[in-house]
TORKOL-4160 file (C-alpha; in steps of 0.2 Angstrom, whole numbers, padded with zeros to 4 digits, m for minus):
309
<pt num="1" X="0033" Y="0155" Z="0157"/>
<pt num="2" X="0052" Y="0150" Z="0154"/>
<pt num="3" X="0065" Y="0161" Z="0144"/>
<pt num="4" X="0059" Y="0167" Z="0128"/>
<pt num="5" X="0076" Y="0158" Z="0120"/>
<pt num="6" X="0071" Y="0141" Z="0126"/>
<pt num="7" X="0051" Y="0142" Z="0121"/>
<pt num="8" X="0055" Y="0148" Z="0103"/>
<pt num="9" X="0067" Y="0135" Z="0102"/>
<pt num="10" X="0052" Y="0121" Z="0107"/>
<pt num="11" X="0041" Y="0129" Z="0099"/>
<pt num="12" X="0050" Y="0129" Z="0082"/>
<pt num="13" X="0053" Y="0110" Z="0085"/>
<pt num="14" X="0036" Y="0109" Z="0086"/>
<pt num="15" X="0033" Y="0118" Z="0071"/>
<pt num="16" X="0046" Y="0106" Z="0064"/>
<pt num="17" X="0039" Y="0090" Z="0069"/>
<pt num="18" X="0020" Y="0097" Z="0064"/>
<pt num="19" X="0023" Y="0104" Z="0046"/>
<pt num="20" X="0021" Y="0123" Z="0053"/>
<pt num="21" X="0005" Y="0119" Z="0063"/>
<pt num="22" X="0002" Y="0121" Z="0083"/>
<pt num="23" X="m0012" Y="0121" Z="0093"/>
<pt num="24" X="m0019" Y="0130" Z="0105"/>
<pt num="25" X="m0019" Y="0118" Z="0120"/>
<pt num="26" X="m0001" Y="0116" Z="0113"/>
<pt num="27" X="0003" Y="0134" Z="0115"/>
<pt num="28" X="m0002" Y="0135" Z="0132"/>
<pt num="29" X="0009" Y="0120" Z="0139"/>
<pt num="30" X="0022" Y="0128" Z="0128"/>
<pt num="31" X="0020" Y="0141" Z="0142"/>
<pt num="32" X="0012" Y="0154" Z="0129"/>
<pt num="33" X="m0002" Y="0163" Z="0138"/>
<pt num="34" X="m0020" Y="0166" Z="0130"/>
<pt num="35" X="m0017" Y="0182" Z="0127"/>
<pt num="36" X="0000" Y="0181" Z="0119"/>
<pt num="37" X="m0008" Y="0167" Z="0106"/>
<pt num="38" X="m0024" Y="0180" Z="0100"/>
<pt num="39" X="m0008" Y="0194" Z="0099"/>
<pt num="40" X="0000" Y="0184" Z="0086"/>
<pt num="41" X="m0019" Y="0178" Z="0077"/>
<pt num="42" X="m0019" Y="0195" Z="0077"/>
<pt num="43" X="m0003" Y="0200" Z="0070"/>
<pt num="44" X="m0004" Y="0188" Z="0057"/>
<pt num="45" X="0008" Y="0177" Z="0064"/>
<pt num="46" X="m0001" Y="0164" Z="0066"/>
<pt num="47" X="m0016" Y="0158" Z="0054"/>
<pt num="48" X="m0028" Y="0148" Z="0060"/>
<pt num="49" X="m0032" Y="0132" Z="0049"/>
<pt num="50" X="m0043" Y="0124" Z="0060"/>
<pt num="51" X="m0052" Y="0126" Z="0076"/>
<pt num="52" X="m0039" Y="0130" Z="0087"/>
<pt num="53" X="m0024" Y="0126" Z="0077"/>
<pt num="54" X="m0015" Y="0138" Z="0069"/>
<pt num="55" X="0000" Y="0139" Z="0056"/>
<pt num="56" X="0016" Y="0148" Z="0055"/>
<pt num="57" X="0015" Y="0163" Z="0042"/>
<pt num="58" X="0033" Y="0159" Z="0038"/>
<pt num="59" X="0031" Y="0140" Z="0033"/>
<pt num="60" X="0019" Y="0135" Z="0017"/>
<pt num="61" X="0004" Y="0126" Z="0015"/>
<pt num="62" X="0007" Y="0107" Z="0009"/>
<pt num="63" X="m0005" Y="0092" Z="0008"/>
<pt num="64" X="0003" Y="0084" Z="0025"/>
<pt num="65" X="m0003" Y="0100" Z="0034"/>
<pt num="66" X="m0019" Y="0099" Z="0026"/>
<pt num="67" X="m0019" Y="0081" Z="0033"/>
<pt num="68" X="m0014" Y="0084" Z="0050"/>
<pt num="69" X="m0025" Y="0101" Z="0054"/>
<pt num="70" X="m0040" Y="0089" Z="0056"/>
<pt num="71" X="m0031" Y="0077" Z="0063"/>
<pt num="72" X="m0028" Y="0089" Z="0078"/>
<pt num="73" X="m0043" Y="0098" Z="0078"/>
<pt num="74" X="m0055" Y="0086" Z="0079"/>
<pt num="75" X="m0045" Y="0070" Z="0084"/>
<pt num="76" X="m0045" Y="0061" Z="0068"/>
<pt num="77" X="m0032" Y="0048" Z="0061"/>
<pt num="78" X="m0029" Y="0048" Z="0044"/>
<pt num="79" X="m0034" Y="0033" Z="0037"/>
<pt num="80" X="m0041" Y="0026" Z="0020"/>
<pt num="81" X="m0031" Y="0031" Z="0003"/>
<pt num="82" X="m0021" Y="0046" Z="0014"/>
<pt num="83" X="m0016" Y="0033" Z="0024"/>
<pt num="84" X="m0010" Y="0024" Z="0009"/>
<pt num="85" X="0003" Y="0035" Z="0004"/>
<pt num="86" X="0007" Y="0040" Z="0022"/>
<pt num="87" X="0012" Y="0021" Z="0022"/>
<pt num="88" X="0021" Y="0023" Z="0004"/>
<pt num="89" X="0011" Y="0012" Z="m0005"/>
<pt num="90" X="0014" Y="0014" Z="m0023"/>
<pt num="91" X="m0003" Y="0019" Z="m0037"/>
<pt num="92" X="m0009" Y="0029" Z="m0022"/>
<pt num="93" X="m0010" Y="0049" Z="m0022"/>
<pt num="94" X="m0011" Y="0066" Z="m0011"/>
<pt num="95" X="m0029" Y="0073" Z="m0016"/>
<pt num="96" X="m0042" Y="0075" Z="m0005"/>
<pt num="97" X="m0036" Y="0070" Z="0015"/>
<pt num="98" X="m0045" Y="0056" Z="0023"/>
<pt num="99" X="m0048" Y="0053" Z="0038"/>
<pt num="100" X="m0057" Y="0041" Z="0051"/>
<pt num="101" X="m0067" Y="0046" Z="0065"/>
<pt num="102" X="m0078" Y="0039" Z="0079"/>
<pt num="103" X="m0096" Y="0034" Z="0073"/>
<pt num="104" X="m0106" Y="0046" Z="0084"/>
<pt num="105" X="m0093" Y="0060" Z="0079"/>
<pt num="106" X="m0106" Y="0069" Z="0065"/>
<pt num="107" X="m0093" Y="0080" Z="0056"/>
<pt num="108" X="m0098" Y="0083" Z="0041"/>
<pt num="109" X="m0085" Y="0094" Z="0028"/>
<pt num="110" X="m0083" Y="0096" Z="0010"/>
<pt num="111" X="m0063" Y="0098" Z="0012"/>
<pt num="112" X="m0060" Y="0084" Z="0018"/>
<pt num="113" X="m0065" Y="0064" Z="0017"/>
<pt num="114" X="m0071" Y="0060" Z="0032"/>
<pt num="115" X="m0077" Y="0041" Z="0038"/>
<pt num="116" X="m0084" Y="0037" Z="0052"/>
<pt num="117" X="m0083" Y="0020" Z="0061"/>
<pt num="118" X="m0087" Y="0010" Z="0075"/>
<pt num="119" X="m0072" Y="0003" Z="0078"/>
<pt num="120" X="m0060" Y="0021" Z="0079"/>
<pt num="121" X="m0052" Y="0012" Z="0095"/>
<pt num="122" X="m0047" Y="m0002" Z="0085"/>
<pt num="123" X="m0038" Y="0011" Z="0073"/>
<pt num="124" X="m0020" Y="0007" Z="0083"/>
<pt num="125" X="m0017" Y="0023" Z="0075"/>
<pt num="126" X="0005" Y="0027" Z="0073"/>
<pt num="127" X="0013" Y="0042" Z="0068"/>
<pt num="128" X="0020" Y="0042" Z="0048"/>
<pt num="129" X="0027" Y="0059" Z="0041"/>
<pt num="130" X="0023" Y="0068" Z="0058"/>
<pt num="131" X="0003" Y="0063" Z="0057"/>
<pt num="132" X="m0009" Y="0050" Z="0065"/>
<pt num="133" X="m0012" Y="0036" Z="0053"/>
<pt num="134" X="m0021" Y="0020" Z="0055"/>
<pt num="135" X="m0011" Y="0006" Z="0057"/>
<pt num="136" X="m0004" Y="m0004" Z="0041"/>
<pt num="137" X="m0016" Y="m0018" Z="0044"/>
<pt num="138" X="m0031" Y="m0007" Z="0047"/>
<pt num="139" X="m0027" Y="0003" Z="0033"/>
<pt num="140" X="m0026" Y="m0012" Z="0019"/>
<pt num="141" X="m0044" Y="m0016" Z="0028"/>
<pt num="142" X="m0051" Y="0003" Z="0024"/>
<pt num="143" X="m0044" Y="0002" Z="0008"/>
<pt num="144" X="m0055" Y="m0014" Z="0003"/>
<pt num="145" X="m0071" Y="m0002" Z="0008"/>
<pt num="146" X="m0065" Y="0009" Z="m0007"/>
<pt num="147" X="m0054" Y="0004" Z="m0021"/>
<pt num="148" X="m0056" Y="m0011" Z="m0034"/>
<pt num="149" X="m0049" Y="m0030" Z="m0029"/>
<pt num="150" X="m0035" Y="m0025" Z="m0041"/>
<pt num="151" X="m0029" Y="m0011" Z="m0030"/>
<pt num="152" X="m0032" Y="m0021" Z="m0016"/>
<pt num="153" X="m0020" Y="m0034" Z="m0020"/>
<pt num="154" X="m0009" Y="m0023" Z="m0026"/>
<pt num="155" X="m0008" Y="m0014" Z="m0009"/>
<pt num="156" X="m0007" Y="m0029" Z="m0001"/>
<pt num="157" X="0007" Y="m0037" Z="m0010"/>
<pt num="158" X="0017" Y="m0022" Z="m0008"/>
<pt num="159" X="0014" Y="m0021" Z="0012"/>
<pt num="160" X="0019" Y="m0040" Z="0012"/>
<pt num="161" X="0035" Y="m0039" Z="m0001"/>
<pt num="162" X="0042" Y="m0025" Z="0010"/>
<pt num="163" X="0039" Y="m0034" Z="0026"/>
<pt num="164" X="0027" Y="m0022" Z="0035"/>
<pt num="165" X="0014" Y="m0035" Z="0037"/>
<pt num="166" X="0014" Y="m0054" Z="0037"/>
<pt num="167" X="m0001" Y="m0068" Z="0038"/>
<pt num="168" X="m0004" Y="m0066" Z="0055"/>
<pt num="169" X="m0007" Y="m0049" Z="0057"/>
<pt num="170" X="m0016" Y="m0050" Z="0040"/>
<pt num="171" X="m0029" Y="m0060" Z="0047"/>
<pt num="172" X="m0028" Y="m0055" Z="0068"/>
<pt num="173" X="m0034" Y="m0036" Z="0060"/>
<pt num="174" X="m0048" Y="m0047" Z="0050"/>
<pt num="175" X="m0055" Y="m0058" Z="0061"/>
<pt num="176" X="m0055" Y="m0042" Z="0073"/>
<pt num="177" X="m0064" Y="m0030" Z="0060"/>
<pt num="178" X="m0075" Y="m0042" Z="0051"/>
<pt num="179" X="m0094" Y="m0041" Z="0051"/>
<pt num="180" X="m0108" Y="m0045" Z="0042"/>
<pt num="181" X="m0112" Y="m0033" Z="0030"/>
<pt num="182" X="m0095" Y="m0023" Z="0035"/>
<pt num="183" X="m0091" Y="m0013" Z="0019"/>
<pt num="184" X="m0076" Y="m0019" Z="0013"/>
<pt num="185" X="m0076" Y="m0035" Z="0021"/>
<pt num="186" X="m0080" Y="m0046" Z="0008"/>
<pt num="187" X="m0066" Y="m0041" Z="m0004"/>
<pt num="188" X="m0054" Y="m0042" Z="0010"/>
<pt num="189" X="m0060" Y="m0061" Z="0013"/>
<pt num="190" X="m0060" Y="m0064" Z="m0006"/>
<pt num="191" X="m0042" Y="m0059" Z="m0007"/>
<pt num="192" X="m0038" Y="m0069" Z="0009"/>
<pt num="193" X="m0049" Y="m0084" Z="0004"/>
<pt num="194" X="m0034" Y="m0083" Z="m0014"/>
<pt num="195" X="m0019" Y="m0079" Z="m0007"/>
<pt num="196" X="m0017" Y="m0083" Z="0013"/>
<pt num="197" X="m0002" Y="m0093" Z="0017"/>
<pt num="198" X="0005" Y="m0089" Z="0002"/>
<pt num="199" X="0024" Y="m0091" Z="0004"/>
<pt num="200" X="0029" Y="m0082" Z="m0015"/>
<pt num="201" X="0024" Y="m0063" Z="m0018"/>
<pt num="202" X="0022" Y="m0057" Z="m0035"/>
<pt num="203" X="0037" Y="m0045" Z="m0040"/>
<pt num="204" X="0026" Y="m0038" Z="m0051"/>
<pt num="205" X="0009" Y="m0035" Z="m0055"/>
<pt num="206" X="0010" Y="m0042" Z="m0071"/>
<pt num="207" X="0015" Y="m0059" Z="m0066"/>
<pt num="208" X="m0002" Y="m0060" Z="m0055"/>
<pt num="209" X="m0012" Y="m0052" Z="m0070"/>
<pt num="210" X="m0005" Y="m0068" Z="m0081"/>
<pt num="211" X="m0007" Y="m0081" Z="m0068"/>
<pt num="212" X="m0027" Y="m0074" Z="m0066"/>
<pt num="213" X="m0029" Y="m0074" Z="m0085"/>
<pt num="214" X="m0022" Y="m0091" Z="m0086"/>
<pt num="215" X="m0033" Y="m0099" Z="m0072"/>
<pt num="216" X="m0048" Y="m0089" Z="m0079"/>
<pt num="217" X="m0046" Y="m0099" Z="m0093"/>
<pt num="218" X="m0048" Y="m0115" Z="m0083"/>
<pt num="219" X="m0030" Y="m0121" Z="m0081"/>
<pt num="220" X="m0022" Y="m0124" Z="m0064"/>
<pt num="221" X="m0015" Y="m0110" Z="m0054"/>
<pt num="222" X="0004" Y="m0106" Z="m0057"/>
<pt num="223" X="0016" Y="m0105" Z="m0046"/>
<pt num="224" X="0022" Y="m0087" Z="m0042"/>
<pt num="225" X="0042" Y="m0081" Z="m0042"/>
<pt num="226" X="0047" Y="m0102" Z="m0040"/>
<pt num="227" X="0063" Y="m0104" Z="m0037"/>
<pt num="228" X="0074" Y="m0117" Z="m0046"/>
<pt num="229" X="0092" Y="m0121" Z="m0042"/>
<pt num="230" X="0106" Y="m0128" Z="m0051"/>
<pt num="231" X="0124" Y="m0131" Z="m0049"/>
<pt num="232" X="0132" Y="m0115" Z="m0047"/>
<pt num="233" X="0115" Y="m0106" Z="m0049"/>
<pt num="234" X="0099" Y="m0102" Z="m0043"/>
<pt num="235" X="0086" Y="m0094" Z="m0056"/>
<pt num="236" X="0066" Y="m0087" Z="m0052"/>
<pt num="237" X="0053" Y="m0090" Z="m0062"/>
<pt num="238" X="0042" Y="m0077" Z="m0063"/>
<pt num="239" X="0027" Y="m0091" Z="m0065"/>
<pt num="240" X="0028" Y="m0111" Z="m0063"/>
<pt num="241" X="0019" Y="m0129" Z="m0066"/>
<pt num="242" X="0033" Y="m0137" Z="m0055"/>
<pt num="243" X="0025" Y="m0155" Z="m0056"/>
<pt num="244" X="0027" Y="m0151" Z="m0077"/>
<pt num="245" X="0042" Y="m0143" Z="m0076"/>
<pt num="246" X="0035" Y="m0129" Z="m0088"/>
<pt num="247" X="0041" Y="m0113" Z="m0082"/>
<pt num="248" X="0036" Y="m0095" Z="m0088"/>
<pt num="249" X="0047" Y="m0082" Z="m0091"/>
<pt num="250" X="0039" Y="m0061" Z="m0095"/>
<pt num="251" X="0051" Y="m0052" Z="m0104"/>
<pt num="252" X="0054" Y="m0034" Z="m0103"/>
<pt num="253" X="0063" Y="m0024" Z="m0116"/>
<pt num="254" X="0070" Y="m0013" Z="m0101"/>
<pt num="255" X="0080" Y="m0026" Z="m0095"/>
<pt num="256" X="0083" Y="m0037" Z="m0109"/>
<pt num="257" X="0087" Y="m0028" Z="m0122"/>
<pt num="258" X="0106" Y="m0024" Z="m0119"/>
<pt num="259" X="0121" Y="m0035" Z="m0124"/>
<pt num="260" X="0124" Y="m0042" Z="m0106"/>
<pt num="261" X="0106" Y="m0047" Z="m0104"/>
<pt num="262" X="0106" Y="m0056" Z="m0121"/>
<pt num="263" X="0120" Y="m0068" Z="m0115"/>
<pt num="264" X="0112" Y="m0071" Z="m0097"/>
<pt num="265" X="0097" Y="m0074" Z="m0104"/>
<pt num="266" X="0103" Y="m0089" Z="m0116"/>
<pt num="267" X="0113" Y="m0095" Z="m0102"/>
<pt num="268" X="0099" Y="m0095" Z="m0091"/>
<pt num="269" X="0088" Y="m0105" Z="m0103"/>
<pt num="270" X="0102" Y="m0118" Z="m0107"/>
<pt num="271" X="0102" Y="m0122" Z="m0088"/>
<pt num="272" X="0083" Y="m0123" Z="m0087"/>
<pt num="273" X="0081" Y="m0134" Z="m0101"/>
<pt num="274" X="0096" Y="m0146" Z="m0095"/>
<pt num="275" X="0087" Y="m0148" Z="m0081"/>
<pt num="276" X="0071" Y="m0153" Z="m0088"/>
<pt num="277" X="0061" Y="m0138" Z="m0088"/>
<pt num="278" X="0050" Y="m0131" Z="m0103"/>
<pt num="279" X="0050" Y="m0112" Z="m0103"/>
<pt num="280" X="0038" Y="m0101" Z="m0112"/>
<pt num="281" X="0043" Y="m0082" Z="m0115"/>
<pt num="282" X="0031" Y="m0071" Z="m0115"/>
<pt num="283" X="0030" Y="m0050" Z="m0118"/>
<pt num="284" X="0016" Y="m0037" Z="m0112"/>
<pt num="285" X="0011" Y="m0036" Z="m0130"/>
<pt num="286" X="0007" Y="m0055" Z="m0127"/>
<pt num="287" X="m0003" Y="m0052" Z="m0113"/>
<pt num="288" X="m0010" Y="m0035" Z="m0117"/>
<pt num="289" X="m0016" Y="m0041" Z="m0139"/>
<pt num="290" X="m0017" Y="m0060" Z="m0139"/>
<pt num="291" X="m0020" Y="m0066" Z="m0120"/>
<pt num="292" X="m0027" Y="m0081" Z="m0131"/>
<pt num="293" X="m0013" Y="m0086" Z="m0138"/>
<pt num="294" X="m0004" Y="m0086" Z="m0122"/>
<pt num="295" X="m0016" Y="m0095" Z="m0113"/>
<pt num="296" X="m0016" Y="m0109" Z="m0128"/>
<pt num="297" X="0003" Y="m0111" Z="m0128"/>
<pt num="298" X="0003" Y="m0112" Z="m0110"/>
<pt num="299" X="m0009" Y="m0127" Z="m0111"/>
<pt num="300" X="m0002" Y="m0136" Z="m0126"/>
<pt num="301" X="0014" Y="m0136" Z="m0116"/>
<pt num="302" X="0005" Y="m0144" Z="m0099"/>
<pt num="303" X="m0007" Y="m0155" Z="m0111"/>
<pt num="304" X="0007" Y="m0169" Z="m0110"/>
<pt num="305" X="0010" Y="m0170" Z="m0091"/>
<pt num="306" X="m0009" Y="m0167" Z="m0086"/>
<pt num="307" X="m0028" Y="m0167" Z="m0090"/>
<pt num="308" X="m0029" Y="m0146" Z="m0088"/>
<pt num="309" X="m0047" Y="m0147" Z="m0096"/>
């Protein structure tokens, strides 16, 4: 064993890098010997959390040790809705850690979440916050298996606006996971089958949840976040008929109600409509309390240009 200095100093940045935890088979190539680690289970030094994985008495508890305890101990990645937030995916939260094993694995806890699949080696697990997740394409697919097509498409629009996944991997990670029957498959396709190859991503939810409403009711897709340029300017829609020129604009009164946004707003609008575009303004009170309405000005203001049924 080397010089107590040097293994306290790797085994603190152990600790460190493991949110307090070590293992046992960690311990040992730290140089600790087996007796040294049942003194300190002893001693109270070390707690075990898991089967053979212990954590320091001086660091706390927290839901990313929780995560990763398993994770050592059995050889699980975390996956699913933990994996969601490991990857920073907004409307997803710490509760009950997730995690994805081999098929044949037969764990069964009440602590823990634990799924078990045929294709763990397809996992491409990487480390996030210190602790084994799935990959950010294997995680939108687990997700599918568990949340509504609204969460999905959420998840995926925010993997996609902040450039951790593109088309291509999107569908590599489905073409390699899909099978008939595969839970979760067949929402993945359906979003897939809406929105692949889809230049424009949604900014906000909202502006898909208007685009759905509107096509629900039999009028053409919209375009999403179109951009229109200008001399000396260039504006995005947040929806748009391009052939029509009729654009539509969702106002919030965080950001427009404030003297600078009054004037930019009017200016912005001049420009449109010098330009031959039609812009209807809407607000979440228009969506959320007459989506009827909105849908039946949009369609008197495409009636002129097109058949929209």
């Amino acid at each position: 064993m080397g010089s107590p200095i040097r293994t306290d100093a790797k085994l603190a940045e152990v600790l460190h890098r493991q949110h307090g935890l070590i293992s046992r088979s960690q311990a040992l190539d730290l140089g600790f010997s087996a007796a040294q680690i049942r003194y300190r289970v002893s001693q109270g030094v070390w707690l075990p959390v898991e089967h053979q994985v212990y954590r320091h008495h001086l660091t706390t508890s927290t839901w990313y040790s929780r995560v990763l305890a398993p994770c050592m101990s059995l050889g699980a990645v975390a996956s699913h809705r933990t994996a969601a937030v490991l990857w920073g995916l907004d409307g997803f939260h710490r509760s009950k850690p997730e995690v994805s094993l081999p098929k044949s694995a037969g764990v069964k806890r009440d602590d823990i979440r634990i799924h078990e699949t045929t294709l763990f080696g397809a996992c491409e697990p990487t480390v996030r916050m210190g602790i084994p997740t799935t990959s950010i394409e294997r995680t939108l697919i687990d997700l599918a298996k568990v949340v509504p097509y609204s969460k999905l498409r959420h998840a995926v629009d925010q993997a996609r606006l902040r450039e951790l996944v593109d088309w291509p991997t999107v569908g590599r990670c489905f073409s390699s996971h899909a099978r008939r029957g595969r839970d979760g498959i067949a929402l993945m396709r359906m979003y897939l089958e809406d929105h692949l190859g889809e230049e424009a991503i949604p900014l906000s939810d909202w502006s898909r949840l208007v685009a759905d409403i509107l096509v629900d009711a039999g009028l053409p897709a919209p375009e999403l976040e179109y951009e229109v340029r200008g001399p000396g300017f260039r504006y995005v829609l947040d929806l748009a008929y391009p052939d029509a020129r009729v654009g539509i604009e969702l106002d919030s009164v965080t950001w427009h109600l404030n003297r600078q946004s009054f004037q930019d707003d009017r200016r912005r609008l001049n420009r449109l409509q010098n330009l031959g575009w039609s812009m209807r303004l809407f607000t979440w009170n228009d969506y959320s309390r007459n989506s009827s309405e909105l849908v039946q000005t949009v369609r008197q203001a495409l009636t002129p240009y097109r058949n929209v049924g």
